[in-house]
C-alpha atoms as a printed R data frame, in Angstrom:
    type eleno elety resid chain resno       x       y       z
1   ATOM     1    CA   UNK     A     1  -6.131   1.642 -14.407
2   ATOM     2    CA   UNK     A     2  -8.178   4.176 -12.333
3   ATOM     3    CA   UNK     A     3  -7.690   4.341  -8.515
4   ATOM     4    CA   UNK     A     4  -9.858   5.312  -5.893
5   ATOM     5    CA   UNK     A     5  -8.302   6.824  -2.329
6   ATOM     6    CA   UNK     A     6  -8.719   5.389   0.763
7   ATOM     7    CA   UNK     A     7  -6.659   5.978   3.830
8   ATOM     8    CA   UNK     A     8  -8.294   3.786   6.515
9   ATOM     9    CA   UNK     A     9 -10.627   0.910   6.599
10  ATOM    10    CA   UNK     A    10 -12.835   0.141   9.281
11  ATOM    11    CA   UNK     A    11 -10.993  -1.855  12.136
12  ATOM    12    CA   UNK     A    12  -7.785  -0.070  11.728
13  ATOM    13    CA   UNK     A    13  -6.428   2.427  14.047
14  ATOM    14    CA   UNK     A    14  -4.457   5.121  11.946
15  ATOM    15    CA   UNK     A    15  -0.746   5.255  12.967
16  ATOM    16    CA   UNK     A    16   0.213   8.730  16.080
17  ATOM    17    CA   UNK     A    17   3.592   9.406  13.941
18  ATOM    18    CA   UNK     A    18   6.299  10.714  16.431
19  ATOM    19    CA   UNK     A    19   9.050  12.309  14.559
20  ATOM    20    CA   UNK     A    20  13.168  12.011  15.263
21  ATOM    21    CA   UNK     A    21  14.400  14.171  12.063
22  ATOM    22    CA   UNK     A    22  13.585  15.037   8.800
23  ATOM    23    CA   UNK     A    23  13.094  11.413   7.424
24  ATOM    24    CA   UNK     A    24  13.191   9.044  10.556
25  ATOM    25    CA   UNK     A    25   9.649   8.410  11.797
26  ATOM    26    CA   UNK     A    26   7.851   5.871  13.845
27  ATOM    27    CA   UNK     A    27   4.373   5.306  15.266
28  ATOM    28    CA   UNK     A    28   4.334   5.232  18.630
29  ATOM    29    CA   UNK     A    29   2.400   1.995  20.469
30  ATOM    30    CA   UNK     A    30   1.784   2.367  24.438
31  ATOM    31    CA   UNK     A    31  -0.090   1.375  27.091
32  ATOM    32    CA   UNK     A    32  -3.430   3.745  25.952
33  ATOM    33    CA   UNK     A    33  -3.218   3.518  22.056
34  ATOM    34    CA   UNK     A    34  -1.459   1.576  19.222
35  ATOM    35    CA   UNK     A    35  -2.011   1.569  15.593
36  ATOM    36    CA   UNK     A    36  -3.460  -1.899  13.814
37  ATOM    37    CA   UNK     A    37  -4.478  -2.802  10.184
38  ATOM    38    CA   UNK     A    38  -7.583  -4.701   9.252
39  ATOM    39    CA   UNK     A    39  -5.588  -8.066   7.913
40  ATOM    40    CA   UNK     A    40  -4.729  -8.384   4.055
41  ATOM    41    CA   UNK     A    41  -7.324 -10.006   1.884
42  ATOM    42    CA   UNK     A    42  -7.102 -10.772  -1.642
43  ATOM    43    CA   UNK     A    43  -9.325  -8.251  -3.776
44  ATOM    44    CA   UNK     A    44 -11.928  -9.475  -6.050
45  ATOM    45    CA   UNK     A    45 -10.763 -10.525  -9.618
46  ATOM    46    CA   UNK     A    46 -10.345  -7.375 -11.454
47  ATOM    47    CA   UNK     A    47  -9.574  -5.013  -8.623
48  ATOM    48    CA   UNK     A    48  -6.625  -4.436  -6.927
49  ATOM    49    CA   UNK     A    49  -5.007  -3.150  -3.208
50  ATOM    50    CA   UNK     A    50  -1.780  -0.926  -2.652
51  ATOM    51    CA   UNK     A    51  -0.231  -0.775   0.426
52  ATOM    52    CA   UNK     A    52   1.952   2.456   0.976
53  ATOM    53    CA   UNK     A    53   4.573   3.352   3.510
54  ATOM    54    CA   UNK     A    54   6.760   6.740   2.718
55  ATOM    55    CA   UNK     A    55   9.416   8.680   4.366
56  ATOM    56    CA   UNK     A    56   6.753  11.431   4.378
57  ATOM    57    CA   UNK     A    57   5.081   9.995   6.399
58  ATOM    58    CA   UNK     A    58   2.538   7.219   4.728
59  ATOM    59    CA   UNK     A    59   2.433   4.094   6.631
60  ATOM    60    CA   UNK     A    60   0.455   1.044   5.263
61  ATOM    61    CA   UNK     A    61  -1.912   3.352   3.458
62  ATOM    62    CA   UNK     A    62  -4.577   1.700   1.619
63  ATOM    63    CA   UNK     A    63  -5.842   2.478  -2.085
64  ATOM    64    CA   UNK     A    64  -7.986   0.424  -3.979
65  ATOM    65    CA   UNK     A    65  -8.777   0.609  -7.770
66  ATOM    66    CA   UNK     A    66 -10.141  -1.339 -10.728
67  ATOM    67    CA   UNK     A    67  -8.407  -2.138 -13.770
68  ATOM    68    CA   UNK     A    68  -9.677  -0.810 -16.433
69  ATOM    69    CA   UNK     A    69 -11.353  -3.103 -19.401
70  ATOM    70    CA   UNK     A    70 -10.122  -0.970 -22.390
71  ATOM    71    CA   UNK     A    71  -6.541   0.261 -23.151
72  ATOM    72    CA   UNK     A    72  -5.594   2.775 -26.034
73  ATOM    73    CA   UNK     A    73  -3.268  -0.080 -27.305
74  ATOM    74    CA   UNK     A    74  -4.580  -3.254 -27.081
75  ATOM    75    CA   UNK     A    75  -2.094  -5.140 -28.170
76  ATOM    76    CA   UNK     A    76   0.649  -4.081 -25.473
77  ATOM    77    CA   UNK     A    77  -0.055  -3.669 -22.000
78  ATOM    78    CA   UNK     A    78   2.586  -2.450 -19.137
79  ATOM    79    CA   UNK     A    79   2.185  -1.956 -15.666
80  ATOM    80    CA   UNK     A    80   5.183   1.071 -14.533
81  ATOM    81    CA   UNK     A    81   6.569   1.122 -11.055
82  ATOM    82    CA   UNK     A    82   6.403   4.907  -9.467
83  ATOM    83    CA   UNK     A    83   9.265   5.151  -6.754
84  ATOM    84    CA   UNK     A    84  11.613   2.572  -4.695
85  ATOM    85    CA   UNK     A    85   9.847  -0.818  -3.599
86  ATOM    86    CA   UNK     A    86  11.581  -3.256  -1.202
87  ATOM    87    CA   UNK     A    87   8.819  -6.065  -1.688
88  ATOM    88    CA   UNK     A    88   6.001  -6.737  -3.727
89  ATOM    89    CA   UNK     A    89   3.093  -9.412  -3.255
90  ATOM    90    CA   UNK     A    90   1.380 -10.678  -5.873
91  ATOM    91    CA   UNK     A    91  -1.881 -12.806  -5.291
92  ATOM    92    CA   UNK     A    92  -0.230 -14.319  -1.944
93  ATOM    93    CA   UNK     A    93   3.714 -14.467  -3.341
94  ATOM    94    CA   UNK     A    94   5.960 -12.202  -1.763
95  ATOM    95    CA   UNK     A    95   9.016 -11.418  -3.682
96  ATOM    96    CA   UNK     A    96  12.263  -9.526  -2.776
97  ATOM    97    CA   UNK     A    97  13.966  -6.933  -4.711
98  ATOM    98    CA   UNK     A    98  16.942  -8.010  -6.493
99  ATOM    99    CA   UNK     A    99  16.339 -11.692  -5.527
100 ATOM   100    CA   UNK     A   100  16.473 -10.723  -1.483
């Protein structure tokens, strides 16, 4: 598949990160400003959305891509996991890691 970057989308406010030590962050929401997100909407057929939150720092970052027509081997396809995922949702289903 080939990806395209995109951190922010119109509508959404892009999260003030206030930090407490190396890996414990949060985005601080007060009276003048708080962060939002444009709501989730399925991607045309085709094309597809990740949503990334890190301990660096990522929160709710948007990429979109397009998957690609032609493979080098078409008679397998796989689709590999990078990193730790608590959920995943797939065309509306949420489903928890290690049946949570």
């Amino acid at each position: 598949f080939r990806k395209n970057g995109s951190l922010l989308h119109p509508g959404s406010r892009d999260c003030h990160r206030k930090y407490f030590s190396y890996d414990a962050m949060v985005c601080v929401c007060n009276s003048t400003y708080c962060d939002t997100q444009d709501p989730v909407v399925l991607p045309p057929s085709g094309q597809f959305v990740v949503y990334e939150s890190s301990k660096s720092g990522k929160r709710l970052e948007r990429r979109e891509g397009h998957f690609q027509n032609k493979t080098t081997n078409p008679g397998n396809f796989f689709l590999a996991r990078v990193g730790d995922f608590r959920w995943r949702f797939l065309r509306g289903r949420t489903e928890g890691r290690d049946g949570a």
